[in-house]
PALUMGU-231547 format. One record per residue (C-alpha): residue number from 1; residue in one letter; z negated, y negated, x. Coordinates in nm, 4 decimals. Example, Ala and Ser with C-alpha at 12.3 -4.5 7.8 and 13.67 -1.06 7.14 Angstrom:
# PALUMGU-231547
NODE     k   r          Z          Y          X
NODE     1   A    -0.7800     0.4500     1.2300
NODE     2   S    -0.7140     0.1060     1.3670
//
This chain:
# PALUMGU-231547
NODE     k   r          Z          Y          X
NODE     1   X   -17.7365     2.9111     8.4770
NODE     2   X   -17.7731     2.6989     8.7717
NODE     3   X   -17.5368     2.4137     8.8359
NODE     4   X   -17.3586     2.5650     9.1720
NODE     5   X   -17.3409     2.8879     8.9794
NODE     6   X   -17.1319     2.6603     8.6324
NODE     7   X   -16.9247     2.5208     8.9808
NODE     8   X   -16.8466     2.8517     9.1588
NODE     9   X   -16.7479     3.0107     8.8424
NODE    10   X   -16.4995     2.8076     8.7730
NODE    11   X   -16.3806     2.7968     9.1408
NODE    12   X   -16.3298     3.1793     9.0418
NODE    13   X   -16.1941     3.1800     8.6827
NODE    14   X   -15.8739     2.9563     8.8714
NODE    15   X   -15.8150     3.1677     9.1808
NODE    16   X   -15.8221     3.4866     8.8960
NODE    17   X   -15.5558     3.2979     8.6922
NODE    18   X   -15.3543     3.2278     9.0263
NODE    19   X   -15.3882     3.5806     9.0895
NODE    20   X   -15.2751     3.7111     8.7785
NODE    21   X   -15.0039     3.4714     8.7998
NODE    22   X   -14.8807     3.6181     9.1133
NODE    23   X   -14.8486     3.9630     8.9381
NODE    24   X   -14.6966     3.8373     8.6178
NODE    25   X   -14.3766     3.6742     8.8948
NODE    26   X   -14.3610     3.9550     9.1054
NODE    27   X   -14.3318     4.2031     8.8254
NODE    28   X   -14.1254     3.9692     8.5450
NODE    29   X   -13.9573     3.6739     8.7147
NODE    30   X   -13.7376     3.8048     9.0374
NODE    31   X   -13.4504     3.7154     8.8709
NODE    32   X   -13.5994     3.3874     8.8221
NODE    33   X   -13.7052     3.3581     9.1363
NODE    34   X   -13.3165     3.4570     9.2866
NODE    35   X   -13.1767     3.1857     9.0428
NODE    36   X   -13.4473     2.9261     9.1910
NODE    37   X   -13.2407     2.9378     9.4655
NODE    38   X   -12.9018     2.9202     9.3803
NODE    39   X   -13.0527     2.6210     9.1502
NODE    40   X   -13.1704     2.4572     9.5117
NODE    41   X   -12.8268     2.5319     9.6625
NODE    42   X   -12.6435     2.3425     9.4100
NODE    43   X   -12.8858     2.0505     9.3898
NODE    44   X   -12.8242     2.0671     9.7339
NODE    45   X   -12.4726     2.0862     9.7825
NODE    46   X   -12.4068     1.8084     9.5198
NODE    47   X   -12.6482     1.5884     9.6433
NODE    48   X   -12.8028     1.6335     9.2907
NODE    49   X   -13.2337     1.5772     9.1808
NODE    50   X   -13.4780     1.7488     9.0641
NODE    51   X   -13.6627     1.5781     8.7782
NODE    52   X   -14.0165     1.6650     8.6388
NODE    53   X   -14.1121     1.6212     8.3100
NODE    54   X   -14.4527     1.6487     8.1478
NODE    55   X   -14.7125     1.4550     7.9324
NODE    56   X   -15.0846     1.4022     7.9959
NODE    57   X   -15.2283     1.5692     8.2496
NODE    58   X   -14.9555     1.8248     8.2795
NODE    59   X   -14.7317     1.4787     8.3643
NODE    60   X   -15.0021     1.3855     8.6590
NODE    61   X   -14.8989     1.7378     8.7478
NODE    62   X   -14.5353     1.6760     8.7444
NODE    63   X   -14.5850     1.3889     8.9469
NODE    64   X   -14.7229     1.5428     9.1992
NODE    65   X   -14.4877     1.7994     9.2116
NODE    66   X   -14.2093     1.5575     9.2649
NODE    67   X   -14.3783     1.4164     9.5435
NODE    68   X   -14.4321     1.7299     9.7154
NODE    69   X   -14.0645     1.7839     9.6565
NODE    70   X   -13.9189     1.4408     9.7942
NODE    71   X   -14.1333     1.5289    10.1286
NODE    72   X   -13.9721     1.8424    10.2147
NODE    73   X   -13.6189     1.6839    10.1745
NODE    74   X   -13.4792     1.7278     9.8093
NODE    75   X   -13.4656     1.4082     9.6156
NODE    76   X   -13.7453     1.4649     9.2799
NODE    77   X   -13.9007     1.1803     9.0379
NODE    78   X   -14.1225     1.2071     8.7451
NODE    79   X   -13.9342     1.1724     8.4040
NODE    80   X   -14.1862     1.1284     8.1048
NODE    81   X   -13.9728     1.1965     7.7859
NODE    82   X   -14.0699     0.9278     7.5791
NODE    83   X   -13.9867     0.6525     7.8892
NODE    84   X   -13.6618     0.8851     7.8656
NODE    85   X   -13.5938     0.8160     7.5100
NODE    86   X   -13.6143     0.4093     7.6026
NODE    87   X   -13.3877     0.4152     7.8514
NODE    88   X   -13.4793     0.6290     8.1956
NODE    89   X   -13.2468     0.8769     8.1024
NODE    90   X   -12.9978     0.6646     8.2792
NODE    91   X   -13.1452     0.8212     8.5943
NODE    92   X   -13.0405     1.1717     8.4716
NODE    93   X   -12.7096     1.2992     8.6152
NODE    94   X   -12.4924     1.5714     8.5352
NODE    95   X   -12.5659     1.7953     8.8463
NODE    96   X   -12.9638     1.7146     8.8522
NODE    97   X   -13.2226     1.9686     8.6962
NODE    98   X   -13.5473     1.9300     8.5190
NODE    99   X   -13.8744     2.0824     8.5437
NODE   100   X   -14.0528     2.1112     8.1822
NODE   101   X   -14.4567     2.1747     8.2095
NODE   102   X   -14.6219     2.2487     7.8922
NODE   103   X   -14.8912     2.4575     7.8548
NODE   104   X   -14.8005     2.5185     7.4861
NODE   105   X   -14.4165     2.4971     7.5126
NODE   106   X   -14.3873     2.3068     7.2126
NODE   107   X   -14.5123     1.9551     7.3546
NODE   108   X   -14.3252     1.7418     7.1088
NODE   109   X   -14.2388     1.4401     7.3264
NODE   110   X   -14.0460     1.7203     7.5351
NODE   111   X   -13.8612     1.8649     7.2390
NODE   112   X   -13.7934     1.5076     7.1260
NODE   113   X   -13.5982     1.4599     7.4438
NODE   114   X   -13.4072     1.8192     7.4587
NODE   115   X   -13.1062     1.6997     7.1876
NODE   116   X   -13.0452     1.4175     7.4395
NODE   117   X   -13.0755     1.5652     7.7325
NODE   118   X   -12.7154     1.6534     7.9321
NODE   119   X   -12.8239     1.8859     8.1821
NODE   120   X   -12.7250     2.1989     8.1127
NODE   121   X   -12.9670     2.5071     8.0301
NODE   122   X   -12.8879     2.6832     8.3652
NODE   123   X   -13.0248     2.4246     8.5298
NODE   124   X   -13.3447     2.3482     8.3150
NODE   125   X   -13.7254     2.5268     8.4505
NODE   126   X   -13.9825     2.5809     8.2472
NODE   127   X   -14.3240     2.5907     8.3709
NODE   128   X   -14.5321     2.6848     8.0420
NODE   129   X   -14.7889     2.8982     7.8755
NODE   130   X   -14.5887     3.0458     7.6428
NODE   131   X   -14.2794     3.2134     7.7347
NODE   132   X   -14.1371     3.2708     7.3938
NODE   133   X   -14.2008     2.8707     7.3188
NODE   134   X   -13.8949     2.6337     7.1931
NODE   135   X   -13.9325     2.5010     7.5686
NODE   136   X   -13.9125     2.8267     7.7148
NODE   137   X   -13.6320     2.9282     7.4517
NODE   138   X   -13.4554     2.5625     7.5868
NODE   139   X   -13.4710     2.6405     7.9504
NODE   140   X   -13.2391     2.9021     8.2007
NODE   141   X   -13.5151     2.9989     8.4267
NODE   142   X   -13.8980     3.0315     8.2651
NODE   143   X   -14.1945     3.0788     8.5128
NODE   144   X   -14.5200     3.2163     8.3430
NODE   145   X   -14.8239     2.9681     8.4041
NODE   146   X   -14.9685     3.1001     8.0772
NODE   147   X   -15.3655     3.1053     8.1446
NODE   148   X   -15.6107     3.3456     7.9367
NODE   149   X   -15.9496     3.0404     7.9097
NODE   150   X   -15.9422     2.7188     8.0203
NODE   151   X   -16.2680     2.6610     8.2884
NODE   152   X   -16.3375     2.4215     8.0678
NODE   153   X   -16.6735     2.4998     7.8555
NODE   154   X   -16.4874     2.4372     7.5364
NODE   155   X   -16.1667     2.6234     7.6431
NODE   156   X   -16.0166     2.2530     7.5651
NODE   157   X   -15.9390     2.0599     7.8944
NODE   158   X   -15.6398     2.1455     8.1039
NODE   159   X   -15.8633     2.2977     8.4297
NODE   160   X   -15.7014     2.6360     8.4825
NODE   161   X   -15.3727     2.5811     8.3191
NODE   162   X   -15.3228     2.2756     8.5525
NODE   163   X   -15.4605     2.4234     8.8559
NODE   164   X   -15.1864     2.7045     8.8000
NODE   165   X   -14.9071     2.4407     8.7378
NODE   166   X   -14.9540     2.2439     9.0281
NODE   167   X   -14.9792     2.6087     9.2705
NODE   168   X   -14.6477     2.7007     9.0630
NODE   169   X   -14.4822     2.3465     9.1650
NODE   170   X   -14.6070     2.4368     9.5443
NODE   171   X   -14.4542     2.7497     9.5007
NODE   172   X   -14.1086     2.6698     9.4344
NODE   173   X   -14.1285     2.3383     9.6992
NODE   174   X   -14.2325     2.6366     9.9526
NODE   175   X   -13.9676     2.8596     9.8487
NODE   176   X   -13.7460     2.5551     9.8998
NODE   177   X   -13.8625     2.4715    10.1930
NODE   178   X   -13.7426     2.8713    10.3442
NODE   179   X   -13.4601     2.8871    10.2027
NODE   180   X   -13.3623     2.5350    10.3327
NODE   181   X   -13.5536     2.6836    10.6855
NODE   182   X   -13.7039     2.3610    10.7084
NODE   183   X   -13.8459     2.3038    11.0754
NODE   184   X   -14.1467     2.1304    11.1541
NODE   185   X   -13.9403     1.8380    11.2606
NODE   186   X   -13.7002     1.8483    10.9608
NODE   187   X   -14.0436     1.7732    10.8006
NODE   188   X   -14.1493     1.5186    11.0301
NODE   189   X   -13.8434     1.3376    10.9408
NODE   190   X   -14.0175     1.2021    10.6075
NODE   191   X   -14.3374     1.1554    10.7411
NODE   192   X   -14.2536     0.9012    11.0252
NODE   193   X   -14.5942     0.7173    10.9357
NODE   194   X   -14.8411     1.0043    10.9076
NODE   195   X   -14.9931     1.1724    11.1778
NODE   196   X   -14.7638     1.5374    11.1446
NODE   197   X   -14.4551     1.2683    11.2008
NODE   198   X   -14.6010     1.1213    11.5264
NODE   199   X   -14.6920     1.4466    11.6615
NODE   200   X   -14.3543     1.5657    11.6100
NODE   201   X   -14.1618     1.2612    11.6283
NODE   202   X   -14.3276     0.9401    11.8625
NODE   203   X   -14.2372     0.9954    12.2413
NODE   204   X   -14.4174     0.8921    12.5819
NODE   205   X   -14.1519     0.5664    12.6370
NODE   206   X   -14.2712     0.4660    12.2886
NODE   207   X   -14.6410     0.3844    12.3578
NODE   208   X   -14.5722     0.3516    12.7288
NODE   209   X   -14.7076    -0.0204    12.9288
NODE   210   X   -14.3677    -0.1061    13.1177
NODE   211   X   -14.3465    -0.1170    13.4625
NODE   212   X   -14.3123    -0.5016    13.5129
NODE   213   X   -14.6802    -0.5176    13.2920
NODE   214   X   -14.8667    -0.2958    13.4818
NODE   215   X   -15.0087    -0.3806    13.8276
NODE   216   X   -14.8138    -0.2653    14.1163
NODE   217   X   -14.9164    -0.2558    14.4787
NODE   218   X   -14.7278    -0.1607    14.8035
NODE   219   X   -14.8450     0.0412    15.1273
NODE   220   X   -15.0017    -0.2307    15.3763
NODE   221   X   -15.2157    -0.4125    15.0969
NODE   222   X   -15.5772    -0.4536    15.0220
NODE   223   X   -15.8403    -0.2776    14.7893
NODE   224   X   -15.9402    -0.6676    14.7644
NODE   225   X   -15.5283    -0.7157    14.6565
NODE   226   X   -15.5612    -0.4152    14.3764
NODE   227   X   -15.8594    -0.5845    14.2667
NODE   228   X   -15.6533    -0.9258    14.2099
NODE   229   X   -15.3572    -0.7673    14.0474
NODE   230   X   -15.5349    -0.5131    13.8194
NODE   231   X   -15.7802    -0.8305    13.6814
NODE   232   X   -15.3959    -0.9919    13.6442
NODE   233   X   -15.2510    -0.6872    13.4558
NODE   234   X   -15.5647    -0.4892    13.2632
NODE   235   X   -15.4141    -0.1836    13.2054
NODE   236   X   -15.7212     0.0288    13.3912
NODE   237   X   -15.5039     0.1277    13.7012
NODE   238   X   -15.2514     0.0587    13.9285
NODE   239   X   -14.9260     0.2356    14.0638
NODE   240   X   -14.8609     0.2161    14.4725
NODE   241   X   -14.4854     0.1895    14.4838
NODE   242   X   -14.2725     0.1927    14.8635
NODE   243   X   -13.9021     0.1679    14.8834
NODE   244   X   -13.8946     0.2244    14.5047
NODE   245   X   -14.0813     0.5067    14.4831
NODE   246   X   -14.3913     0.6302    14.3432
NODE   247   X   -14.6474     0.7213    14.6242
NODE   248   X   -14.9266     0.7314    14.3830
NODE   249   X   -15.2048     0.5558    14.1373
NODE   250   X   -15.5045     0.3778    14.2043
NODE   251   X   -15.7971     0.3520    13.9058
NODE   252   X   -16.1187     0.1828    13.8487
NODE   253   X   -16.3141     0.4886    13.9220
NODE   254   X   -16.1528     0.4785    14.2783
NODE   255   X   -16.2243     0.1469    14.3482
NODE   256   X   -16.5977     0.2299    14.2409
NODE   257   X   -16.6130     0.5190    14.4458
NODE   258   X   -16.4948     0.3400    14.7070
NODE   259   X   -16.7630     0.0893    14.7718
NODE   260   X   -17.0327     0.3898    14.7838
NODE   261   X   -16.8943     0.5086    15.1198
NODE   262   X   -16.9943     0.3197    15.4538
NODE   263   X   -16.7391     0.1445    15.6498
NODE   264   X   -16.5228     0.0742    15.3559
NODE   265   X   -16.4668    -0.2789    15.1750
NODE   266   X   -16.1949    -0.4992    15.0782
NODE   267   X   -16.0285    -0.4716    15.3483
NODE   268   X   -15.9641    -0.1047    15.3060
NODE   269   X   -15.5997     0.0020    15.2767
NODE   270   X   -15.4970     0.1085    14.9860
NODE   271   X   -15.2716     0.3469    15.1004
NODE   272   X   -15.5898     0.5997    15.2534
NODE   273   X   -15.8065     0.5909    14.8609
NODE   274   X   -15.4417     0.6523    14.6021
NODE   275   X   -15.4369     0.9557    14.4118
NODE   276   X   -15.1202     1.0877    14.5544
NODE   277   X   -15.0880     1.3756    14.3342
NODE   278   X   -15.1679     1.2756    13.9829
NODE   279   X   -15.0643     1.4498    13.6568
NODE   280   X   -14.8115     1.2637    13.5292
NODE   281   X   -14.5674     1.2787    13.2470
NODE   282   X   -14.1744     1.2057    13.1512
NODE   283   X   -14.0864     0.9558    12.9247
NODE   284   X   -13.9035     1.1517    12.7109
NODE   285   X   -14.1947     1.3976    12.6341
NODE   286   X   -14.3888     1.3278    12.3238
NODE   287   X   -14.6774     1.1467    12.3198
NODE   288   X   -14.8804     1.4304    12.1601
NODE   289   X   -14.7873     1.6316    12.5235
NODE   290   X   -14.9679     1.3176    12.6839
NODE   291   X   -15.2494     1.3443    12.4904
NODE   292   X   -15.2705     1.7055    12.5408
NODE   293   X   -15.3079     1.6780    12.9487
NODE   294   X   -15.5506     1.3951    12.9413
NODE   295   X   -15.7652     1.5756    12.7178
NODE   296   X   -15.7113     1.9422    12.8972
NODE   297   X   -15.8998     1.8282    13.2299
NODE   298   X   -16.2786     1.8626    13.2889
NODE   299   X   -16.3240     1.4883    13.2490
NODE   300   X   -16.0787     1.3487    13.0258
NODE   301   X   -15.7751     1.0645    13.1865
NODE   302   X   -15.7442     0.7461    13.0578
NODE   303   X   -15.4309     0.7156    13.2504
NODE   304   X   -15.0855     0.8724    13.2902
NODE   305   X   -14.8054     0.7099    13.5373
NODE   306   X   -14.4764     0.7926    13.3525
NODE   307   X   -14.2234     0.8941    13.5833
NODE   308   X   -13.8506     0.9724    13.5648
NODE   309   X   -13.8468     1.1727    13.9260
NODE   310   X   -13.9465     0.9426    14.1322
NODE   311   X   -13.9576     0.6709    13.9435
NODE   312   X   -14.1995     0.4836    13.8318
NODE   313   X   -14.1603     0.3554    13.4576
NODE   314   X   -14.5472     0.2359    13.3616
NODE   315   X   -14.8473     0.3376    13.2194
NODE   316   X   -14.9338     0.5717    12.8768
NODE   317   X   -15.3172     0.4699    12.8204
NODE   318   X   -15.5487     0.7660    12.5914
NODE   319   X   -15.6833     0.4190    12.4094
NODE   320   X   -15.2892     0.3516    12.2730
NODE   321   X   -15.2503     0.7546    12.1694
NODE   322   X   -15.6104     0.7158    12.0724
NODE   323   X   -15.5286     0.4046    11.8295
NODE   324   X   -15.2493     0.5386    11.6990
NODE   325   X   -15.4350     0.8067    11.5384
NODE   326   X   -15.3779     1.0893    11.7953
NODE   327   X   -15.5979     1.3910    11.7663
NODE   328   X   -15.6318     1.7456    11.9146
NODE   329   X   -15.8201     1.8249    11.6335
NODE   330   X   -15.5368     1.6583    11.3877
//
């Protein structure tokens, strides 16, 4: 047997167990399933958690699982029963439920905890391998993650049990998240850091150069002024404003191109070499939009006047989107 084929068979043994698993719920567990979410409802309603509890690697599990939970907007934290026994029951309320993982269903630190545990049985989940288990037996709503070989090449190490615990914990956060109809931006709203959050979240005006920093010219002045101001104010371009409005932008590449044609020099208005139709962008759009249009074109912007009408509000630069960890491929 060659190494990539020991890899790709257990890469196959797991997705067979998931698959299985997907049978065994849509054929046993509807009800389950329907009382998942009036469980959600009433965590939600009460402003309740949702507590995982496991041991070894089915506790890494759990962990995750809570996490996963917590992003998409209901309140979850790992509980290991023997820290519970010592005192972090306290974090245990009336309304909250649990999550139990156990492969076996008789993990004993778990059925330790179960006398001294308040929550009631309606609200108690059991993820386990064996549905007629004392954990199972303890529990209102029991979701098969039993598993018929561990990938393992002793049938010892939790491999396929815990690959089917942690894809039943995204199962019931993604069931969560549709019955809650969580939007892309309800989901942003916990990720304000991370990439999904900025896309959805960061607008032009917050990465935008402000009009007072950015060099600003008027009809009647000099390439040789726009070269003075925009060595002033290095932002890579400047706005031409008259009367308080914009007329247009002038950039380095214009300047450049400038100086290749005869009779022109720094005496050249700049008035007759502005860009008096360039893409611009509102402040209120996000900044992904921004990055969007300067990467659309032929040869990519560096520079977008931000404009309310008229009005000229500053400068959104691809280098600020580009350091803030904007991506069309994100």
């Amino acid at each position: 047997m060659t190494h990539t084929k020991t890899m790709s068979d257990v890469l196959r043994l797991e997705a067979q167990s998931l698959e299985v698993a997907a049978r065994i719920l849509e054929s046993n567990h509807q009800a389950d399933c329907e009382n998942l979410t009036t469980l959600f409802e009433k965590l939600r309603s009460s402003g309740a958690s949702l507590h995982f509890c496991g041991v070894g690697k089915s506790g890494i599990i759990a962990q995750k699982c809570a996490a996963t939970f917590t992003s998409v907007g209901l309140p979850s934290y790992l509980l290991h029963p023997t820290e519970a026994l010592h005192g972090d029951l306290g974090r245990v309320g009336l309304n909250d439920a649990i999550v139990f993982i156990s492969k076996s269903g008789t993990t004993e630190e778990i059925l330790k905890l179960l006398p001294y545990l308040e929550i009631p049985k309606s609200h108690r989940i059991a993820m386990v391998g064996n549905t007629l288990s004392p954990i199972a037996e303890a529990s209102g709503i029991i979701l098969n993650c039993s598993v018929e070989k561990e990938a393992c090449i002793n049938n010892q190490a939790p491999t396929t049990s815990s690959t089917l615990a942690l894809a039943m914990g995204d199962a019931m956060a993604v069931l969560f998240e549709k019955y809650i109809g969580l939007s892309k931006e309800g989901f942003a709203i916990n990720h304000p850091g991370g990439i999904l959050g900025k896309s959805l979240r960061m607008k032009v005006r917050d990465l935008t150069i402000k009009a007072d920093s950015c060099p600003i010219l008027h009809s009647g002045q000099t390439l040789q002024d726009a070269i003075l101001i925009m060595t002033k104010y290095p932002v890579g371009g400047c706005a031409l404003i008259d009367n308080n409005e914009f007329k247009g932008i002038l950039v380095e590449g214009d300047i450049r191109r400038t100086f290749t044609r005869e009779n022109e020099g720094l005496l050249t208005k700049v008035e007759t070499i502005i860009n008096t139709k360039p893409t611009s962008i509102h402040p209120d759009q996000l900044a992904y939009e921004a990055l969007e249009l300067m990467e659309s074109k032929t040869r990519s912007l560096q520079l977008l006047p931000v404009l309310e009408g008229n009005k000229f509000l500053g400068f959104i630069r691809l280098h600020d989107l580009l350091k803030e960890g904007f991506s069309l491929k994100s």
